[in-house]
C-alpha positions in Angstrom: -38.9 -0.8 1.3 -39.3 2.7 2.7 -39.5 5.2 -0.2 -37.1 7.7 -1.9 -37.6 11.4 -1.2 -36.5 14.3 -3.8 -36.5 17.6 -2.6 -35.7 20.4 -4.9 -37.8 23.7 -6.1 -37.2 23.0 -9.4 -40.6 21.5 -10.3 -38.6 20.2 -13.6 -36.0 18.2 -11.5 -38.5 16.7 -9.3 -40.1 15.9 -12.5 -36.9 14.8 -14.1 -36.3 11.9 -10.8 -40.0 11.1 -11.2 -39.8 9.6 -14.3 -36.6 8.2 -13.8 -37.4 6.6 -10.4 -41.0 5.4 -11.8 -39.1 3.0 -14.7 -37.3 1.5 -11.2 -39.0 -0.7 -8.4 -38.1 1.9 -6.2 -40.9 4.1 -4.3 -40.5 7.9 -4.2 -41.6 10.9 -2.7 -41.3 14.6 -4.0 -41.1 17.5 -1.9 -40.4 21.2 -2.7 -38.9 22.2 0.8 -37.3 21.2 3.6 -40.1 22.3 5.9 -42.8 19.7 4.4 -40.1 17.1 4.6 -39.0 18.1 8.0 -42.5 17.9 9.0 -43.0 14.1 7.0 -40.7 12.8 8.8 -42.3 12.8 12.1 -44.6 10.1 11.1 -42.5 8.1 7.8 -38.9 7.6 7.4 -37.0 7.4 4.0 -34.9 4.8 2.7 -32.7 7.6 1.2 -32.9 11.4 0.6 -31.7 13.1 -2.2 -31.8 16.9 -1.4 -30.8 20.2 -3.3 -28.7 22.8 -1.2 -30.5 25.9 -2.1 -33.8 26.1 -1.5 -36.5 28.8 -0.3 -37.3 28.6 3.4 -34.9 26.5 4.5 -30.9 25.4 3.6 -30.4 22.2 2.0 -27.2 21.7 4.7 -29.5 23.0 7.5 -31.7 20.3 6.5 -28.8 17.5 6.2 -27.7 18.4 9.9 -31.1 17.9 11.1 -31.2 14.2 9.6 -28.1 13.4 10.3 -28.4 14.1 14.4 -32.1 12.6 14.6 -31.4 9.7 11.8 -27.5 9.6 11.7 -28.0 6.3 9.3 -30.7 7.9 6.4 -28.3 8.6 3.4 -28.4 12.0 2.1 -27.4 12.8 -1.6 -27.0 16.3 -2.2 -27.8 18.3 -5.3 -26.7 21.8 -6.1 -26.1 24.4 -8.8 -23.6 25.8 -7.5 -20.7 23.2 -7.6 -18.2 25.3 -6.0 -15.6 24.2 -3.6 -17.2 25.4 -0.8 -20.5 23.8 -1.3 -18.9 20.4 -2.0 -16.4 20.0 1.3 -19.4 21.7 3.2 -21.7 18.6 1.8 -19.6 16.5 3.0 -18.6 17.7 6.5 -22.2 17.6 7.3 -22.3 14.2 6.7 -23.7 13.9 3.0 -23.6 10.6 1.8 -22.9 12.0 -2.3 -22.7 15.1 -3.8 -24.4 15.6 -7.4 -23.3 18.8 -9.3 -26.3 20.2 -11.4 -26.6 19.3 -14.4 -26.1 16.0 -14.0 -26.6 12.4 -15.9 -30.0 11.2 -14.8 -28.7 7.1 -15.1 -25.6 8.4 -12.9 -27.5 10.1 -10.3 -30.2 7.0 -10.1 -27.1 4.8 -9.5 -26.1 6.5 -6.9 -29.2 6.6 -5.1 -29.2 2.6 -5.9 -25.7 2.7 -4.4 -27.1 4.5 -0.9 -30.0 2.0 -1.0 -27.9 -1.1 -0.7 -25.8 0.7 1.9 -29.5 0.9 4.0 -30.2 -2.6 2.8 -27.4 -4.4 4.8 -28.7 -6.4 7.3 -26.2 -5.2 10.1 -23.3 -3.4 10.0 -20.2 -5.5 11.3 -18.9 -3.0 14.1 -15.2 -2.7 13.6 -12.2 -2.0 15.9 -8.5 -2.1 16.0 -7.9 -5.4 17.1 -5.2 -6.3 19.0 -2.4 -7.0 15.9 0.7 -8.3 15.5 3.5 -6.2 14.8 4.3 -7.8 11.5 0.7 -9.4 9.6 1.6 -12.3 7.6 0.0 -15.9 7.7 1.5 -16.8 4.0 4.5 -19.4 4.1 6.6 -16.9 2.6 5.9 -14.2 5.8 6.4 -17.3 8.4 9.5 -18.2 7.4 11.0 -14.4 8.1 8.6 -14.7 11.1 11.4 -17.8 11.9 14.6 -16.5 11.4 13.5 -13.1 14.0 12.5 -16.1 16.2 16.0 -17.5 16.0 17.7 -14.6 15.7 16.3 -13.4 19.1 19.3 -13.8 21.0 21.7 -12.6 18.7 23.4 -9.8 18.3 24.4 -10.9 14.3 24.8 -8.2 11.5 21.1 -9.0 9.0 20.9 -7.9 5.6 17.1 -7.7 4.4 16.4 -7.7 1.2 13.4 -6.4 0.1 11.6 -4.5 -2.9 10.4 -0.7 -2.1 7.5 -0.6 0.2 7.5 -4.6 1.5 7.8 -3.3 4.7 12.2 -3.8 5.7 12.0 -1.1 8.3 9.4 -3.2 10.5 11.3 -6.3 10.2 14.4 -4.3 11.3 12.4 -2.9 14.2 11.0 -6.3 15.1 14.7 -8.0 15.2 15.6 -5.0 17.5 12.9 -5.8 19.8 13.0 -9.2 20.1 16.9 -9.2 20.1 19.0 -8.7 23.9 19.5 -4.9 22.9 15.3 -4.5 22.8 15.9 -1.7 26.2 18.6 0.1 24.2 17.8 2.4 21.2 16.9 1.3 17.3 17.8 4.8 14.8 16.5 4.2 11.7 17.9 6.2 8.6 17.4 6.0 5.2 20.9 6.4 3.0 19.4 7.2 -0.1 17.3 9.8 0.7 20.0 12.1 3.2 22.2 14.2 0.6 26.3 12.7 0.1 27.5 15.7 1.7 25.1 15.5 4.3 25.1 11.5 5.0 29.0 11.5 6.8 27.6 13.8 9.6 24.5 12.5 9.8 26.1 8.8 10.4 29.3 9.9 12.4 28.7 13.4 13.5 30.9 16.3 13.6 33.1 18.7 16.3 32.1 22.2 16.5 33.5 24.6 13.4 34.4 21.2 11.4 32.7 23.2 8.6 30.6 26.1 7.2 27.3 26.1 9.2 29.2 23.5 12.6 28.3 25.7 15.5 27.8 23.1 18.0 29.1 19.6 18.5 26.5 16.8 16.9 26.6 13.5 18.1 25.9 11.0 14.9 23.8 8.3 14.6 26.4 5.8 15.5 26.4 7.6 18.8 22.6 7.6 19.0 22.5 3.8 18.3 25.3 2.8 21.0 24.4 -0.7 22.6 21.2 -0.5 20.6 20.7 -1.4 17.0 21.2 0.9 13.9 19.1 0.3 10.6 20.4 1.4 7.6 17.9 1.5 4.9 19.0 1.6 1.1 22.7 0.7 1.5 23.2 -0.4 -1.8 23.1 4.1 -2.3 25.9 4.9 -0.2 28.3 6.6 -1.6 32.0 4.9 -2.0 33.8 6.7 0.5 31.4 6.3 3.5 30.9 2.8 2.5 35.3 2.6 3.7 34.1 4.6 6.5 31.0 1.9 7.5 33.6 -1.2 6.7 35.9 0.1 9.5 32.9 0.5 11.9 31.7 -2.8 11.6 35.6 -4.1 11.7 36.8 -2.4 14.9 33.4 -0.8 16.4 35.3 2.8 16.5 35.5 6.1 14.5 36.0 10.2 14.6 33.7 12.6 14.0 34.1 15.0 11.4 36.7 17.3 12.7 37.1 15.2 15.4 41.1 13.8 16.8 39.6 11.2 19.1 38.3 7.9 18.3 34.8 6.8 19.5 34.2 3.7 20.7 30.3 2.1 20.1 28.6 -1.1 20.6 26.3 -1.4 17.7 24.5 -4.1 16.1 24.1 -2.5 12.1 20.5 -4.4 10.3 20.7 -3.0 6.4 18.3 -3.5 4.2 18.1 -2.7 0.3 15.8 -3.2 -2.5 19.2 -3.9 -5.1 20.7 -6.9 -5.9 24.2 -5.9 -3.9 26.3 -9.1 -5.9 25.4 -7.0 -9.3 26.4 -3.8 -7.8 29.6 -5.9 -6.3 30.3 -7.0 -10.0 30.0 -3.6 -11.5 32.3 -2.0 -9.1 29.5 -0.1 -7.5 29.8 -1.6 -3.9 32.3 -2.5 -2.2 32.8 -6.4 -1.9 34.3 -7.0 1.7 31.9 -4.3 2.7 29.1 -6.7 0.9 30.4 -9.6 3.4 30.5 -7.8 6.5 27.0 -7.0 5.9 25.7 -10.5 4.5 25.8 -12.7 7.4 22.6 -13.4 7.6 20.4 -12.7 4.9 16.9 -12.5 5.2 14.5 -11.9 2.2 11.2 -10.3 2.5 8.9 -11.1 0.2 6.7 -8.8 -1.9 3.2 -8.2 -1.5 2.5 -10.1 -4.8 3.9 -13.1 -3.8 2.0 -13.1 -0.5 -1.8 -12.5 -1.9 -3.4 -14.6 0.9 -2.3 -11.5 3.4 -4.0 -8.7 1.7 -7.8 -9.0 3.2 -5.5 -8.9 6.6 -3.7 -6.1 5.6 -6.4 -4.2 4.1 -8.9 -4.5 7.1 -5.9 -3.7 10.0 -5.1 -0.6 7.3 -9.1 0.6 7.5 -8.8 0.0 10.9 -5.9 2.4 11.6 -7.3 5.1 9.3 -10.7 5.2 10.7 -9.6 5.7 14.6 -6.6 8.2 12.8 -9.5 10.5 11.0 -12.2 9.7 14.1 -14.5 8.0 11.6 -16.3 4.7 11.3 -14.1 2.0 9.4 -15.5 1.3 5.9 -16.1 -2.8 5.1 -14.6 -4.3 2.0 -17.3 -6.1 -0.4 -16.1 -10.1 -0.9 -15.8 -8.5 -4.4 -13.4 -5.7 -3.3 -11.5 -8.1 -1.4 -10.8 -10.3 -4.4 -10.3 -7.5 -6.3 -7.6 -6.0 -4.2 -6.0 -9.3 -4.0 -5.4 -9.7 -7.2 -3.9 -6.6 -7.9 -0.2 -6.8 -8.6 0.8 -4.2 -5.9 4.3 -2.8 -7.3 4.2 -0.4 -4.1 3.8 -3.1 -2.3 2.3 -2.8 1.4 2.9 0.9 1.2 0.8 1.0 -2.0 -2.0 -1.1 0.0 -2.2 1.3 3.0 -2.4 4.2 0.6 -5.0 2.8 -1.2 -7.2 2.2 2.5 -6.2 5.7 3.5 -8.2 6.8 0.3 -11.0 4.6 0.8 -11.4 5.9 4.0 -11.4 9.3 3.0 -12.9 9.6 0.0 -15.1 6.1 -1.0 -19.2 6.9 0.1 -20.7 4.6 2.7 -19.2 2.7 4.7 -19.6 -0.8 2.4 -16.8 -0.6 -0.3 -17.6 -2.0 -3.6 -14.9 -2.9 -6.6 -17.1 0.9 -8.0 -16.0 3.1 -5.4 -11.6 1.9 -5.4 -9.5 3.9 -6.5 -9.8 5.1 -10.8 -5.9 4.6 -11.0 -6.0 1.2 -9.1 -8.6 -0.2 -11.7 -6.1 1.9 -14.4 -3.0 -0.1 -13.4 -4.8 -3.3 -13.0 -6.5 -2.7 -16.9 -3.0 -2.2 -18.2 -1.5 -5.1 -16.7 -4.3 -6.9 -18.2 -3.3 -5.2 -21.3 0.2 -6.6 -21.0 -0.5 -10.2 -20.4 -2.7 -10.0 -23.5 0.3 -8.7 -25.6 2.8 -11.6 -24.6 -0.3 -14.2 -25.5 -0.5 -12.0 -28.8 3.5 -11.9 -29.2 4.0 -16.2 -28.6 0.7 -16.6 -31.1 2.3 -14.8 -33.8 5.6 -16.2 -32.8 4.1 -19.9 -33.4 2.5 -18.8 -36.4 5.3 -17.5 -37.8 7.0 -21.0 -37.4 3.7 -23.0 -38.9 4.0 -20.8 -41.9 7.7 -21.1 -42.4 7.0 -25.0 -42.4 9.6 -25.4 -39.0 9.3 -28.6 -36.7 9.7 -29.4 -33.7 8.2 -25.7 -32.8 6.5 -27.0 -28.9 9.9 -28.2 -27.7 11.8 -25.0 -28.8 9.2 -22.6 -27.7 9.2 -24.6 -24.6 13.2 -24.3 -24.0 12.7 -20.5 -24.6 9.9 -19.9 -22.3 11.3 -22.1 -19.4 14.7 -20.5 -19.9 13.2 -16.7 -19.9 11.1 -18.3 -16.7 14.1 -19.6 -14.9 16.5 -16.7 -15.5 14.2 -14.1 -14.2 13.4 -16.3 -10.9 16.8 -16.8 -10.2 17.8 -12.8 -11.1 14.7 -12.1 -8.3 15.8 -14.8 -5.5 19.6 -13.7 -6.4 20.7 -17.1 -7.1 18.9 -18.7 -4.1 17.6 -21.6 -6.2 15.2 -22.9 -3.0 13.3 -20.0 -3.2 13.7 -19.8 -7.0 12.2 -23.1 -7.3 9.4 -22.9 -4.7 7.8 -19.8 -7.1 8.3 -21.5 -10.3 6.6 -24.5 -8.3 9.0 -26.8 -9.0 11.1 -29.4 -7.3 15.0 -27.9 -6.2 16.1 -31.0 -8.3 13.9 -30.2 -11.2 15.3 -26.9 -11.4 19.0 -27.3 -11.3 18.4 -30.1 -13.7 16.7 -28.0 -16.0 19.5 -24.6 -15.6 22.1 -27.8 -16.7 19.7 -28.6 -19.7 19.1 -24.9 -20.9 22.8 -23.9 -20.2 21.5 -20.8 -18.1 24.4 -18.8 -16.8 23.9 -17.8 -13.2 
């Protein structure tokens, strides 16, 4: 293996890396300028550089552009003493592959050059490019059976309610119904009910006459307008308000309404997908949406699962998600380590897909080299995952003292009732996610349909 080269002045800090490097098995090279380096290199090449930025005759940055343009794949660590903003983004745009503020820890800094040394070691670099993709990714049974009902609900014009926690992605599975529906030439509007102010949301849906009110100076055409002989999504409904949830019920019963202001009805052909993360029977119950509203909206119900429940998708997800940021920033895509991958897949995601595209977006951007190792995700992803850890541990702690307590108090029987409890706390919460639908309740639990409405009988569980 080609050697490591330290450049600094500082006689101590080339000192300090000699040591350090000499209890390694790496080989090393110490120079006090750029010039003697620049002037090595015509005749040896590094495995990896580790340079400071301030040095007599001759920049540390001047030095990194040099390597980069003649050897663009030579990792270059840089050092300074000055760890100010500018030096670090400046580090960076040049193409540094770390940036080391002085002082530092010696048994950090060596990892890092160990860290840049396996990014050199790699054989070959798989070249990556965005790859013709499907609109929707999804090969887990859960993401082909949604993949179904768009296939059969390509030739009608049926109102779809999607259900769907934050982030699962309802919005693409709205605009993929549109498009492979007989209104794909017409236009899909998208808006988002919950986050469009009450007094706002009436004329953003049904538009308004000139002067209507305060601030009215021209006539605006509403989305209902916008959507006509097209499709209109409306994302969040369980957040409308009361009133404009009346107002929606007589759209969807005779297709017509007035503007705000407005004496004259309009007349639209619209085909209305909503979509909300609720569970719209509760809200029903409570008094909190309307009920014949809830019908006119439910007939057909599709349910999109959450990213949690479809782990076999992440790798996919997370290399068409490098993909896109790479050609979006103009850099090369980083690589997930088999390590990352299963690392990232086991992650509970309560963002979702959104969470997962945020997280590549910052791998792009900030992670060093383009191989990605379980080191360089993101601190609060390995955070999250640590307390969720944390939180399975305290159940297992909670049951053990609960089946202590009962050895102790002398109590039979103690595996059948802590059964009954556990399958009843198991059963309840599958049903409250599937709302009711005991099929998709039972295929989680990963039990038989028959199996489980035996066993809601047996517990007594009140659906």
């Amino acid at each position: 293996m080609k050697p490591i080269w330290i450049l600094d002045d500082d006689q101590s800090i080339r000192w300090v890396f000699e040591k350090a490097l000499a209890r390694t098995e790496l080989a090393f090279k110490t120079f006090s300028n750029t010039a003697d380096a620049l002037a090595a290199i015509a005749t040896e090449l590094p495995q990896v550089i580790v340079s400071d930025i301030r040095m007599p005759g001759g920049s540390g940055l001047a030095f990194l552009s040099q390597i980069k343009e003649q050897h663009p794949d030579i990792p270059v660590i840089i050092m300074t003493a000055y760890s100010d903003l500018e030096s670090a983004v400046a580090a960076f745009q040049h193409g540094a592959f770390e940036y080391l503020a002085k002082p530092f820890d010696v048994d950090q800094a060596i990892d890092v050059i160990k860290r840049a040394v396996d990014e050199t070691m790699r054989q070959e670099v798989a070249v990556v490019t965005l790859e013709d993709t499907p609109e929707i990714i999804g090969q887990a049974p859960a993401m082909q059976e949604v993949f179904r009902a768009i296939g059969r609900l390509s030739r009608s014009h049926a109102t779809v309610l999607i259900n769907g926690e934050s982030g699962s992605g309802k919005e693409l599975v709205a605009s993929a119904l549109h498009r492979h529906s007989p209104r794909a030439d017409n236009p899909f509007i998208a808006i988002n009910t919950a986050a469009i102010p009450k007094d706002l949301l009436e004329s953003e849906l049904f538009g308004h006459e000139r002067g209507a009110f305060t601030g009215a100076q021209a006539t605006r055409r509403g989305r209902f307008e916008q959507a006509d002989n097209g499709t209109l999504f409306l994302d969040e409904i369980g957040d409308m308000p009361a009133d404009l949830q009346t107002r929606l019920l007589r759209v969807l019963s005779d297709g017509q309404f007035y503007r705000i202001g407005g004496h004259q009805p309009i007349k639209v052909n619209v085909r209305v997908i909503a979509a909300t993360h609720q569970h719209l029977e509760e809200r029903v119950k409570l008094g909190l949406f309307r009920e014949d509203l809830f019908h006119r909206l439910n007939v057909i119900r599709l349910r999109l699962p959450a990213l949690r429940e479809r782990r076999e998708d992440i790798p996919l997800l997370a290399k068409y998600f490098l993909q896109q940021s790479a050609i979006n920033l103009d850099v090369d895509a980083k690589v997930l380590s088999a390590e990352a991958l299963k690392y990232l897949s086991a992650v509970n995601w309560s963002g979702n897909v959104r969470q997962l595209e945020n997280v590549c977006h910052w791998i792009t951007v900030m992670a060093p080299g383009q191989h990605v190792d379980v080191a360089d995700l993101p601190p609060e992803l390995k955070e999250n995952s640590a307390k969720t850890t944390a939180a399975n541990d305290a159940w297992q702690d909670a049951l053990s003292q609960t089946v202590t307590d009962a050895l102790n108090r002398g109590e039979t029987g103690i595996l059948e009732a802590i059964t009954k409890d556990f399958e009843r706390v198991m059963i309840t919460k599958a049903l409250q996610h599937t709302e009711g639908r005991r099929m998709d309740a039972a295929n989680q639990l990963g039990m038989g349909r028959n199996t489980l409405t035996r066993k809601i009988q047996e517990l007594g569980i009140d659906e």
